[in-house]
PAKOLGU-315424 format. One line per field, with one value per residue: residue number from 1; residue in one letter; x, y, z of N, C-alpha, C, O, CB in turn. Coordinates in steps of 0.1 Angstrom, whole numbers, plus 2048, in hexadecimal, padded with zeros to 3 digits. Glycine has a CB too. Layout:
# PAKOLGU-315424
i <- (NUM,...) .
aa <- (A,...) .
n_c1 <- (X,...) .
n_c2 <- (Y,...) .
n_c3 <- (Z,...) .
ca_c1 <- (X,...) .
ca_c2 <- (Y,...) .
ca_c3 <- (Z,...) .
c_c1 <- (X,...) .
c_c2 <- (Y,...) .
c_c3 <- (Z,...) .
o_c1 <- (X,...) .
o_c2 <- (Y,...) .
o_c3 <- (Z,...) .
cb_c1 <- (X,...) .
cb_c2 <- (Y,...) .
cb_c3 <- (Z,...) .
***
This chain:
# PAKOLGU-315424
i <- (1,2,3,4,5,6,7,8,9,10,11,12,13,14,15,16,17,18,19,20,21,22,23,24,25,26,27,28,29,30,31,32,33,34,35,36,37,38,39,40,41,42,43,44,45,46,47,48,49,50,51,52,53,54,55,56,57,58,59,60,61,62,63,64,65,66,67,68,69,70,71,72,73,74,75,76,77,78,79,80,81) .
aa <- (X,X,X,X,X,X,X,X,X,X,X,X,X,X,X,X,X,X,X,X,X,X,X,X,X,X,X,X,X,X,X,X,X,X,X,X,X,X,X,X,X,X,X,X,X,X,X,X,X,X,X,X,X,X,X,X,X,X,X,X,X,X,X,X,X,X,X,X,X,X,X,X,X,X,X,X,X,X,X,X,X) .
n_c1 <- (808,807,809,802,818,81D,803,7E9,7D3,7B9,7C1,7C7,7E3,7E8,7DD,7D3,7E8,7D9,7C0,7BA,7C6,7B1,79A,7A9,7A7,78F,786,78C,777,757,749,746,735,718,702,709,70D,723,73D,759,778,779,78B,78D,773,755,754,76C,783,797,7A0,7B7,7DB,7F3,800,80F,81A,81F,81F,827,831,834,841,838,817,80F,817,80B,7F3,7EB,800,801,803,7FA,7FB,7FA,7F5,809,802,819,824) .
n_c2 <- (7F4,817,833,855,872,888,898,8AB,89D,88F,870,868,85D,852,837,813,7F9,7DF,7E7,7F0,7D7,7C4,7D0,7D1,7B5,7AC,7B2,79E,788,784,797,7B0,7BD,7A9,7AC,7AC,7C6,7D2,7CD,7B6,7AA,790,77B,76B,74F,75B,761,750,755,747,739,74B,748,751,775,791,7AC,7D2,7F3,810,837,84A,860,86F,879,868,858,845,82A,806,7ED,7CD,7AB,78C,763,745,72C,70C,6F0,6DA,6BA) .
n_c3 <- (800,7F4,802,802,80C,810,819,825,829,843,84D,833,830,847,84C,85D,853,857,854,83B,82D,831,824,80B,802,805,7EB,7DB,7D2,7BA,7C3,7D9,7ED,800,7F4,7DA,7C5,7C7,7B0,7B6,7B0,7A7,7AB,7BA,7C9,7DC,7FC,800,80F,81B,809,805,80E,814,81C,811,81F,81B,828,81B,81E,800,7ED,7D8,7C8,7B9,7B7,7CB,7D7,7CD,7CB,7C0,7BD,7B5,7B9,7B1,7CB,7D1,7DB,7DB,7E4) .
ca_c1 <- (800,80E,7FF,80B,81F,81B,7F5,7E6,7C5,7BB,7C0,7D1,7F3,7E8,7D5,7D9,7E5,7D2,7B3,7C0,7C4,7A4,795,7AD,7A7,781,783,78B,76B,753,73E,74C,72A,70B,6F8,70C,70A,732,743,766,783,775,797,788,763,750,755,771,78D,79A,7AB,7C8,7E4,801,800,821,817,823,81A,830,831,839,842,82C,80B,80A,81D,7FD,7EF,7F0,808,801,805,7F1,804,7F4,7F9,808,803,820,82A) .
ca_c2 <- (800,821,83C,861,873,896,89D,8AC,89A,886,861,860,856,847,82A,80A,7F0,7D7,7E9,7F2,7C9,7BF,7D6,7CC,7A4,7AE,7B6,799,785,78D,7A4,7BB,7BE,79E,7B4,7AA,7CF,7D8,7C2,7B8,7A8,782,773,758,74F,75F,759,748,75A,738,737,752,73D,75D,783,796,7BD,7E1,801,81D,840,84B,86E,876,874,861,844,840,81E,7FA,7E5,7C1,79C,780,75B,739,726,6FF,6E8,6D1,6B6) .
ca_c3 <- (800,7F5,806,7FC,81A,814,814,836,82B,84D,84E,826,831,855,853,861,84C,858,84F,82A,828,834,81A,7FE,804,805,7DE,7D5,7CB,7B0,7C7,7E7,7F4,7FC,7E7,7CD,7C0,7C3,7AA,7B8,7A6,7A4,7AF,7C6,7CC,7E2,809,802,818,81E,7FE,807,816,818,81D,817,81A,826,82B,816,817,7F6,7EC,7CA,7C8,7A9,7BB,7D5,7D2,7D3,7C0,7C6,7B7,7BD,7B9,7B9,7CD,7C7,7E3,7DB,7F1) .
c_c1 <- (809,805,80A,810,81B,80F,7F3,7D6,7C5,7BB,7C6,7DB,7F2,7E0,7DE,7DE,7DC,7C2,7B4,7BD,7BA,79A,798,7A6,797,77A,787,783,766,74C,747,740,71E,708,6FC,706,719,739,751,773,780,77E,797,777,763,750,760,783,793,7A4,7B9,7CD,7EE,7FF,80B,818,81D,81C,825,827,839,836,83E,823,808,811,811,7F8,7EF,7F5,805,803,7FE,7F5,7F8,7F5,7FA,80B,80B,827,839) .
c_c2 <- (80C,82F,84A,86A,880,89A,8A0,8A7,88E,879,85C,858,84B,83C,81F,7FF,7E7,7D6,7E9,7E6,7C2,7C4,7CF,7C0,7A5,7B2,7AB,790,78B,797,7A6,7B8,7AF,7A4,7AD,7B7,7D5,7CC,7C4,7AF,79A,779,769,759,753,758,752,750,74C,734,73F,750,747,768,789,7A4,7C7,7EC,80D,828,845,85E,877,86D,869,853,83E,838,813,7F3,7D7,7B3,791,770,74F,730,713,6FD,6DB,6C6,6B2) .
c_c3 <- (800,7F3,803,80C,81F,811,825,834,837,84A,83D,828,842,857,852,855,84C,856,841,824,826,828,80E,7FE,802,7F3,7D4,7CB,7C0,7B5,7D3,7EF,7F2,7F4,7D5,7C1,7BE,7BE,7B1,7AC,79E,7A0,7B3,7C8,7DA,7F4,80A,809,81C,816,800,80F,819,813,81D,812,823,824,823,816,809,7F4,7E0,7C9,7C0,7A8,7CA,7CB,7D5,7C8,7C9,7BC,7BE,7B5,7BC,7BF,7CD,7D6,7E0,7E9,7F0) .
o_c1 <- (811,7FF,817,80A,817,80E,7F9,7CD,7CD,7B2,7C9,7DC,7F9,7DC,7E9,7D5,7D6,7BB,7AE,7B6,7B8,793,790,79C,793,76F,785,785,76C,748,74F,742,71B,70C,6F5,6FD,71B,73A,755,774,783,77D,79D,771,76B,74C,760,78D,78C,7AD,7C4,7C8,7F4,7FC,812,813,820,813,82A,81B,845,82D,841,823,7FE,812,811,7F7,7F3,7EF,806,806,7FE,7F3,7EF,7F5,7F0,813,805,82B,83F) .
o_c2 <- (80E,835,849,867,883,8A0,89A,8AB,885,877,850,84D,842,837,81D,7FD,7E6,7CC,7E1,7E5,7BA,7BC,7C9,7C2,79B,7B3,7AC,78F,795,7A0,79D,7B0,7AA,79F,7AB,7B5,7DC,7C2,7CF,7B2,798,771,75E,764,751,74D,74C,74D,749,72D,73A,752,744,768,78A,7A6,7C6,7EC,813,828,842,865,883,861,861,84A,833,83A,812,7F4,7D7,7B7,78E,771,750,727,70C,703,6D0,6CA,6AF) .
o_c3 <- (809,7EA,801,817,82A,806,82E,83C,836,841,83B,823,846,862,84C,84D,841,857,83B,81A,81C,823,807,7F9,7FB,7EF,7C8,7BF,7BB,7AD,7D6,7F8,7E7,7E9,7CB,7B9,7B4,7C5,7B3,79F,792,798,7B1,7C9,7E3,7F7,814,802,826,819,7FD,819,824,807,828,807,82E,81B,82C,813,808,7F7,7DF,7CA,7C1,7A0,7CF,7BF,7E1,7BD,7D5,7B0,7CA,7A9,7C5,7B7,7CB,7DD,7E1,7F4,7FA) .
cb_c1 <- (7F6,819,7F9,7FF,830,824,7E9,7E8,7BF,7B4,7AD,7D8,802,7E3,7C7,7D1,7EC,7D5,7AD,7D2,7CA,7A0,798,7BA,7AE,77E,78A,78F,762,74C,72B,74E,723,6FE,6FD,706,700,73C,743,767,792,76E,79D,790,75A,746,74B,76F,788,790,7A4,7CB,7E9,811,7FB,835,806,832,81A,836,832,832,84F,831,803,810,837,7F0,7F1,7E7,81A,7F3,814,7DC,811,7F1,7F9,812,7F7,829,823) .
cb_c2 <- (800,81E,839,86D,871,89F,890,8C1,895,888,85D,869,867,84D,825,806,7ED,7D6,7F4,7F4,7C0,7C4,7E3,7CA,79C,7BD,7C4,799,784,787,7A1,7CD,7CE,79B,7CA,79A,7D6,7DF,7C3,7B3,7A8,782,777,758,740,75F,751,73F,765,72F,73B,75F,72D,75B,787,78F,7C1,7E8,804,81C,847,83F,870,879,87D,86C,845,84D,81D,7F2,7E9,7C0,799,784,75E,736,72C,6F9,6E7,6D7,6AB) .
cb_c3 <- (80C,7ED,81A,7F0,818,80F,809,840,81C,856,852,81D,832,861,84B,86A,84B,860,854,827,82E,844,81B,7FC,816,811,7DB,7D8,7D2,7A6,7CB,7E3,7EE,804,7E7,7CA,7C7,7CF,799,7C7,7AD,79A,7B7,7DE,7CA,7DA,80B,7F6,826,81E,7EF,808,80C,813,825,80D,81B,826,83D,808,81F,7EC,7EF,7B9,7C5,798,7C5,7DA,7C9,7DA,7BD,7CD,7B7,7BA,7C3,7B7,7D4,7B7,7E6,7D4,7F6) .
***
């Protein structure tokens, strides 16, 4: 997560990560909401938080706006024995 550094807007650059994640990880299915009215990314079915086996994330400030964001990668994983 790269939040921008120099803005005095409240809470841009201070949030928790742990809320940020909870959010991201929430976009993955095909809907965000029961409603099934906010389409999300449709990565994994629905409810299934069960499927993401490793989290590697941080928090940056970054020092232009136009680098605010999230860069991510998503890996599948191979259950070899």
């Amino acid at each position: 997560f790269n939040l921008f550094s120099d803005t005095d807007v409240e809470g841009r650059k201070t949030k928790d990560l742990d809320n940020m994640l909870k959010i991201f990880c929430d976009v993955f299915p095909d809907f965000v909401d029961r409603d099934k009215k906010v389409k999300g990314l449709g990565l994994i079915e629905e409810d299934r938080d069960d499927m993401i086996f490793e989290i590697h994330c941080k928090k940056r400030l970054v020092r232009h706006e136009s680098d605010e964001g999230i860069d991510f990668s998503i890996y599948e994983y191979l259950d070899r024995p």
